[in-house]
ZAMARGU-4260 file (C-alpha; in steps of 0.2 Angstrom, whole numbers, plus 5000, padded with zeros to 4 digits):
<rodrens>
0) 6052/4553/5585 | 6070/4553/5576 | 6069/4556/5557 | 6068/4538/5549 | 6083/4527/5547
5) 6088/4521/5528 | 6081/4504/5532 | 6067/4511/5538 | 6065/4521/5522 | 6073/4508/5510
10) 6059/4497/5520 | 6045/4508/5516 | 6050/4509/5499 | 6052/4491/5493 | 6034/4490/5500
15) 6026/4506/5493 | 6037/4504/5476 | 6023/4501/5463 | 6015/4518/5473 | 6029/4528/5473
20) 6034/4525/5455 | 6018/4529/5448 | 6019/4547/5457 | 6034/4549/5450 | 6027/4546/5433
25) 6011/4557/5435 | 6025/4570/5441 | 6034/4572/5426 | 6020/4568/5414 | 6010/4583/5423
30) 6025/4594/5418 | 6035/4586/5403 | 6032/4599/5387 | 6043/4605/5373 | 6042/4623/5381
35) 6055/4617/5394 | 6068/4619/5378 | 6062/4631/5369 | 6054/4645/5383 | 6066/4653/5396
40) 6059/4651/5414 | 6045/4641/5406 | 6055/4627/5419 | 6056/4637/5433 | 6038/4639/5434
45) 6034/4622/5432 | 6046/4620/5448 | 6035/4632/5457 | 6022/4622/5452 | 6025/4604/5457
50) 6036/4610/5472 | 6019/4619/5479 | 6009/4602/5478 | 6024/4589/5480 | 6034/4596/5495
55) 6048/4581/5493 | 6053/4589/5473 | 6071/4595/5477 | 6079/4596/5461 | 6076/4600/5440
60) 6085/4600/5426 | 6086/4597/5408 | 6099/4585/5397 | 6101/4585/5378 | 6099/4569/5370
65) 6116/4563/5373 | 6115/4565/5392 | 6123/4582/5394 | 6114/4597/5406 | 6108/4611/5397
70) 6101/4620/5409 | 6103/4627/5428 | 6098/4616/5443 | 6082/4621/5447 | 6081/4618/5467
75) 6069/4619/5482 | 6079/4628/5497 | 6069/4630/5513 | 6053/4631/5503 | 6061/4643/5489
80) 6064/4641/5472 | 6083/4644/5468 | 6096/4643/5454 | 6108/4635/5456 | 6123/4637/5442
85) 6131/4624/5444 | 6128/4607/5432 | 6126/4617/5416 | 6136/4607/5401 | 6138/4593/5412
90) 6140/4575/5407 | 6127/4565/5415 | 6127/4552/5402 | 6135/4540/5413 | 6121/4542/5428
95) 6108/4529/5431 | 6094/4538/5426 | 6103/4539/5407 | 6111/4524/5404 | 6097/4514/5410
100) 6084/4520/5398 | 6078/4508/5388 | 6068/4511/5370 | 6050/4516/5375 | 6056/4532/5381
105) 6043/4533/5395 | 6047/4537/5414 | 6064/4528/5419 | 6067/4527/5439 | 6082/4525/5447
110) 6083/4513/5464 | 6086/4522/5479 | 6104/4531/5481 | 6113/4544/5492 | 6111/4563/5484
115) 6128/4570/5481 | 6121/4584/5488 | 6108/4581/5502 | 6116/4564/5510 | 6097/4561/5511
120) 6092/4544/5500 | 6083/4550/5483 | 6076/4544/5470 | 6080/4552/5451 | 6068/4552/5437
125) 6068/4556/5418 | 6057/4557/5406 | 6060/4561/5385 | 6052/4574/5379 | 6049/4573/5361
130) 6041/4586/5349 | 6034/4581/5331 | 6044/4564/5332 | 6062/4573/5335 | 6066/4570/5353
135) 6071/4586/5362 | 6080/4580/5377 | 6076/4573/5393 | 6068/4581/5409 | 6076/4574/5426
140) 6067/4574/5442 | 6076/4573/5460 | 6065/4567/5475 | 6068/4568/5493 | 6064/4550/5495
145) 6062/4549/5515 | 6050/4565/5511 | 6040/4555/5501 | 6036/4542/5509 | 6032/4554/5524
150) 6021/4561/5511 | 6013/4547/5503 | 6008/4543/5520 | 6001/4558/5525 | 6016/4558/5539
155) 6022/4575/5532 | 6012/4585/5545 | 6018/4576/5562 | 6034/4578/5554 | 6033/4598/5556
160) 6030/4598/5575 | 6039/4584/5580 | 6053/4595/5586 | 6039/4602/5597 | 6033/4584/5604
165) 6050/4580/5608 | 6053/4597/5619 | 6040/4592/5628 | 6046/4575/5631 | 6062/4583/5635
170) 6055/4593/5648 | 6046/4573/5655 | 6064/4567/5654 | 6073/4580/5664 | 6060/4580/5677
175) 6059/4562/5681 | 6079/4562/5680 | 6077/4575/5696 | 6067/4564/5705 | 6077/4549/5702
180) 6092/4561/5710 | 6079/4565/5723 | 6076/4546/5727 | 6095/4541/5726 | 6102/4556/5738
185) 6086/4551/5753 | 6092/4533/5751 | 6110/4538/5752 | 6108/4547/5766 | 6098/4532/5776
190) 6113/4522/5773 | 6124/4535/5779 | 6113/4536/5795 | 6113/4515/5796 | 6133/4517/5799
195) 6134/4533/5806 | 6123/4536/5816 | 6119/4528/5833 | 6102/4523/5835 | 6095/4513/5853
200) 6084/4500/5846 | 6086/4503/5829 | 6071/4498/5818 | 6077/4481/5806 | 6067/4484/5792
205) 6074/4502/5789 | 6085/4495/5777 | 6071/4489/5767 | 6063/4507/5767 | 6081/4511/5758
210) 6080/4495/5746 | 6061/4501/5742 | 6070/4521/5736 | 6082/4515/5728 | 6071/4504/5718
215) 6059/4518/5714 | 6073/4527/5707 | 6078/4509/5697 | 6062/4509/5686 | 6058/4528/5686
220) 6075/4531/5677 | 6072/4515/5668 | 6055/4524/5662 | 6063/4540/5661 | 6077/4532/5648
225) 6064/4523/5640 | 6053/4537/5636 | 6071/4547/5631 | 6074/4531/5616 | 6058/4529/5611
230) 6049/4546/5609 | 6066/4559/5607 | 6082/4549/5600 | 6074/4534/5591 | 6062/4535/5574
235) 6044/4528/5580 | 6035/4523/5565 | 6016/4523/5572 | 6013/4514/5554 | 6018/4501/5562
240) 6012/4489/5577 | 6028/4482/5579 | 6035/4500/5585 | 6021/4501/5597 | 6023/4484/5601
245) 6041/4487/5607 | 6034/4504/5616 | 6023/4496/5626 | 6034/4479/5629 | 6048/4489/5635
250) 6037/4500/5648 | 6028/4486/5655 | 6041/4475/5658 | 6049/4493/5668 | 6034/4489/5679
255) 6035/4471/5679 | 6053/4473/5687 | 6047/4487/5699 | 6032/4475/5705 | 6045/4460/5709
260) 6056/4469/5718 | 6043/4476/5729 | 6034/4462/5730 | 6051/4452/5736 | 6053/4466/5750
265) 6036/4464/5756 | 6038/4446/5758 | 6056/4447/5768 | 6047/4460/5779 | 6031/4444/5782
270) 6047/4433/5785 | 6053/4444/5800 | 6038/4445/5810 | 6027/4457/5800 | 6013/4445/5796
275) 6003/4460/5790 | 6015/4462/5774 | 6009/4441/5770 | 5992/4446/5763 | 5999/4461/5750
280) 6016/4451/5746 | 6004/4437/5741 | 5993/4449/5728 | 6007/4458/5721 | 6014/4441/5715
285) 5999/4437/5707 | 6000/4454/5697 | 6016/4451/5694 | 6011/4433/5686 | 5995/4442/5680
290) 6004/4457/5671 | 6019/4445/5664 | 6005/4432/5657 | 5996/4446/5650 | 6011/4454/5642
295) 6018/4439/5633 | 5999/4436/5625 | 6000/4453/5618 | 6017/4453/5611 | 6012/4435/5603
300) 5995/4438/5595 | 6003/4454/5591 | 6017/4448/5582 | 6007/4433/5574 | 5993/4449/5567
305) 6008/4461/5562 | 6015/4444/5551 | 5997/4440/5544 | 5995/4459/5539 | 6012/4458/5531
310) 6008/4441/5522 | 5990/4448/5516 | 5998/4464/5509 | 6012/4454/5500 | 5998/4442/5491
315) 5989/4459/5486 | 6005/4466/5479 | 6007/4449/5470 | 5991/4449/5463 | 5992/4466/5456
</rodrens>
């Protein structure tokens, strides 16, 4: 539950475009008005105002018609609205959203870039803002893209108390890493008893009792390090059934491997006398081959439903 990655956002993006451009423009049509250059503050409280009901806004300022800043930056810090004082008279007739304007004077979008002053990717917008057919100057809008997209699809609220669900993954974690400690120092201490320790008519399947914890602690740690990537160090986009594809893949193939091994011991055991151990060696094959056929159904029809979704929303987005 990592924040996303750029090519997870960049991703997003290139499939939500047409969606995220037309906010953008409803954003600074809502707001564009002559009173930006004429009014002080008149900015500052439309900052307040689009800040309140678009959470990714970060950044607002005003350029003359030849591309230089005429006003402060007017940014969102930690939810507040703050000058900052530095931009004023600067030349920004070289940036992206300037130069690439073309005649209609409407909304002009940048692509995607790396803020100078967040690192996050944004996107910049700007708008002309014309007054009795004499244009004014332009109005530019900075977005937190990765914001936005979080916001777009209503992801804005898990967002806000991940830190909480990975604490409490944390917490999963650390306890199932005790256990594998707990697991790892009974089996070394069997084996220390095996060579150690002299034992009249020592039992020949206690190693397999040692083999059997240390394999408890192989796929606990494996679920425990699973769990760690998946839900604390790595993004998971529930969007996506890819993302829970790979969550489930990865923690039933932990059990597949657990099963095997057990079911391998149990079978060595039937081999050395135990004939008791033939009957659950034979079932716990057949769950292995149950749970490895049923596994590699799922990741197939899932994979083939993820690609027709995909190919469904990209004839949509054609059509449109």
């Amino acid at each position: 539950m990592a924040a996303m990655s750029y090519l997870s956002v960049i991703e997003r993006y290139h499939e939500y475009e047409a969606t995220v451009h037309e906010l953008m423009e409803s954003i600074l049509t809502g707001i564009a008005d002559a009173d930006l250059f004429h009014q002080p503050k008149v900015d500052i409280k439309a900052m307040k105002g689009i800040a309140g009901s678009y959470p990714f806004v970060e950044l607002m300022y005003l350029l003359d018609t030849q591309g230089v800043q005429i006003s402060q930056n007017i940014a969102v810090v930690d939810q507040q609205i703050k000058l900052v004082p530095l931009g004023g008279n600067r030349d920004r007739s070289q940036r992206p959203y300037f130069t690439n304007r073309d005649e209609s004077d409407g909304v002009n979008i940048t692509r995607p870039y790396l803020s100078n002053a967040s690192g996050n990717l944004c996107l910049s917008a700007s708008l002309a803002i014309v007054q009795q057919e004499q244009k004014l100057g332009y109005l530019v809008v900075d977005v937190d893209l990765t914001r936005m997209i979080e916001f777009m699809m209503g992801d804005s609220a898990r967002r806000r108390v991940t830190p909480a669900f990975k604490a409490v993954y944390g917490v999963i974690v650390a306890g199932l890493f005790v256990l594998v400690m707990v697991l790892l120092w009974t089996a070394l201490r069997d084996i220390y008893g095996l060579f150690v320790v002299e034992q009249v008519g020592q039992d020949p399947l206690q190693p397999f009792g040692i083999i059997i914890f240390m394999t408890l602690a192989l796929a606990i740690f494996d679920l425990g390090k699973t769990i760690l990537e998946e839900e604390v160090l790595m993004h998971k986009d529930i969007f996506r059934h890819s993302s829970t594809r790979r969550t489930i893949t990865r923690f039933v193939s932990t059990i597949l491997i657990a099963i095997s091994i057990e079911a391998l011991l149990t079978m060595f055991k039937a081999s050395l006398g135990e004939k008791q151990y033939i009957e659950p060696a034979i079932w716990m094959m057949l769950a292995v081959v149950g749970l490895l056929v049923g596994l590699g159904a799922y990741v197939y029809l899932g994979a083939k439903a993820e690609w027709l979704l995909i190919k469904t929303q990209a004839y949509k987005s054609g059509k449109k």
